[in-house]
C-alpha positions as CSV (number, residue, x, y, z in Angstrom):
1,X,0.0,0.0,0.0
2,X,1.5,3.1,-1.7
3,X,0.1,6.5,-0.7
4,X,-2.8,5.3,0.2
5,X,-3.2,3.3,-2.8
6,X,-4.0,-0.1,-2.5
7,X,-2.2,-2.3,-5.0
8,X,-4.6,-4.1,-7.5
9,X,-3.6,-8.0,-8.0
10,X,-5.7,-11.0,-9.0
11,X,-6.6,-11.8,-5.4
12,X,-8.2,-8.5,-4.4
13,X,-9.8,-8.1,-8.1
14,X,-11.8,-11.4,-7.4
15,X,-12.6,-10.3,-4.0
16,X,-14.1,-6.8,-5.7
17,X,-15.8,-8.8,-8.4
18,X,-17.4,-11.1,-5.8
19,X,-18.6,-8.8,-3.6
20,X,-20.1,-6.8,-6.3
21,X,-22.2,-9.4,-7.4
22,X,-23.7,-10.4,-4.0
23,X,-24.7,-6.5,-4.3
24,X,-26.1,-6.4,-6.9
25,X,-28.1,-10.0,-5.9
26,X,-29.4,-8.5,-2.5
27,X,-30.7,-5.3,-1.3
28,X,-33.6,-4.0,0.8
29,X,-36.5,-4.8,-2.1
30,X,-35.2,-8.6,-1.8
31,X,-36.6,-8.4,1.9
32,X,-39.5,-5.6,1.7
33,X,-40.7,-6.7,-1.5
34,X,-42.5,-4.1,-4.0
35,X,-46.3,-3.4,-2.4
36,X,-49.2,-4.8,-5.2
37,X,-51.9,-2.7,-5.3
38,X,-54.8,-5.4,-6.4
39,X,-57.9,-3.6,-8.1
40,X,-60.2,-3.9,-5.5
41,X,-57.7,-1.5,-3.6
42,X,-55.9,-4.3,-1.2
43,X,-52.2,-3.6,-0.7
44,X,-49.6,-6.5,-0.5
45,X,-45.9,-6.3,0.4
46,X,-44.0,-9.7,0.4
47,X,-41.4,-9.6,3.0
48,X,-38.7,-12.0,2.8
49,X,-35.9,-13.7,4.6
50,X,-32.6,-13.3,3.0
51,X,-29.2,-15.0,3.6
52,X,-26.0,-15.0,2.0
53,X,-22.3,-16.0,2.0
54,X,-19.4,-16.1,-0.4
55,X,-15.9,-17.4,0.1
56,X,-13.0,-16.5,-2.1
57,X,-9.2,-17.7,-2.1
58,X,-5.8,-17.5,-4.0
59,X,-2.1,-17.6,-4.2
60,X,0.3,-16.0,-5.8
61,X,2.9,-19.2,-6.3
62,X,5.5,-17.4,-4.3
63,X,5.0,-14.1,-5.5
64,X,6.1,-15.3,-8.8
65,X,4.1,-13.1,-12.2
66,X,1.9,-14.5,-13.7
67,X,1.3,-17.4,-11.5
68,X,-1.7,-17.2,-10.2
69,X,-4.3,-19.6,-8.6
70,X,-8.0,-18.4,-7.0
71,X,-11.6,-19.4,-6.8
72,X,-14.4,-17.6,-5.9
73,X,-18.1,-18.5,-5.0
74,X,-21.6,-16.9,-3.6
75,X,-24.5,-17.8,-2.3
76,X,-27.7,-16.0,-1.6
77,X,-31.4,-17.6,-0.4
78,X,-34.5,-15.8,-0.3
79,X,-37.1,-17.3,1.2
80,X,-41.0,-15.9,1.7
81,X,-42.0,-15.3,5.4
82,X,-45.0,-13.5,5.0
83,X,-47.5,-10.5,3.2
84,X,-48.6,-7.7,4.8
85,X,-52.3,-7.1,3.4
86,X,-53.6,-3.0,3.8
87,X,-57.3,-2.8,3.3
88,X,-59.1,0.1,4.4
89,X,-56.9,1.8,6.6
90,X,-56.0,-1.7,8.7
91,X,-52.9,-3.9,8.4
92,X,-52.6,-7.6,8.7
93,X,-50.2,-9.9,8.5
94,X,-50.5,-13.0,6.8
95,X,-47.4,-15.8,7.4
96,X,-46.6,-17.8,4.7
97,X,-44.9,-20.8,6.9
98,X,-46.0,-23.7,7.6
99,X,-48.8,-23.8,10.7
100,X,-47.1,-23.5,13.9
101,X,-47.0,-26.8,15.8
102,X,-46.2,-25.7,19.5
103,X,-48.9,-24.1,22.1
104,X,-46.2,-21.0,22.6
105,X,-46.9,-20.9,18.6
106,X,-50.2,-21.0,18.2
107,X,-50.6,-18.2,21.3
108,X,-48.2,-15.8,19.5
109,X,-50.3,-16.5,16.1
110,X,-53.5,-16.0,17.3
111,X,-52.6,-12.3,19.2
112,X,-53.3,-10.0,16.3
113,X,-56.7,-11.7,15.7
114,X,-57.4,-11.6,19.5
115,X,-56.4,-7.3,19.6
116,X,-59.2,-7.3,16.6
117,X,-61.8,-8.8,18.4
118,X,-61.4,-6.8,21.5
119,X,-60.8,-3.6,19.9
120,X,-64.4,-4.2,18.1
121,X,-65.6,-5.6,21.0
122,X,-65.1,-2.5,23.1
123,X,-66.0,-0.2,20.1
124,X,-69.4,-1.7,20.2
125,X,-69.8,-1.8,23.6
126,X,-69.4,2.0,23.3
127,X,-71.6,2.2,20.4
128,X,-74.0,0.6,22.6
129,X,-73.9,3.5,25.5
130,X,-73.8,6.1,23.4
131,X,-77.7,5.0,22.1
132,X,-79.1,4.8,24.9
């Protein structure tokens, strides 16, 4: 490293080109997927699980020119967790994954759907007062 240079070899290039690639392969869209507007006016945005890796390696042969051995390799999987759905002002979410199996599970599923109910339970009851 030369003024602040660094100096460019086959290694480091491979590296770059590597690492470029897994880039251009993942970025915020690839987990907060694009919202679909459907035409009765339902909003869906896919959200995502990403995960990636990528190994690289060379030599240099004992710092001999033009002897030069390297291999480079990535890996990225997406895979879909869930949609949020907008209708009408109110969010859901909806999971993709397979049921859950375990009490804990099925508890933590059912607590959006629960909040519903008692927030419409209590608006009515309300509703209710008010008329008479």
């Amino acid at each position: 490293m030369e003024n602040g240079m660094e100096k460019k070899t086959p290694l480091s290039e491979l590296m770059d080109t590597t690492m470029s690639k897994i880039r251009d392969m993942v970025d915020s869209n690839s987990i907060i997927g694009e919202p679909i507007t459907t035409p009765d006016g339902v909003t869906l945005i896919p959200i995502s699980r990403v995960s990636f890796g990528f190994g690289s390696g060379g030599s240099d042969y004992g710092k001999a020119t033009q002897k030069f051995g390297g291999g480079g390799g990535a890996g990225v999987k997406i895979d879909p967790v869930a949609f949020l759905i907008v209708k009408d002002g109110i969010t859901r979410m909806m999971p993709v994954a397979v049921p859950a199996v375990a009490t804990v599970d099925r508890i933590l599923d059912l607590v959006p759907e629960m909040m519903d109910r008692v927030e419409n339970f209590v608006t009515k009851k309300k509703e209710e007062k008010e008329i008479f």
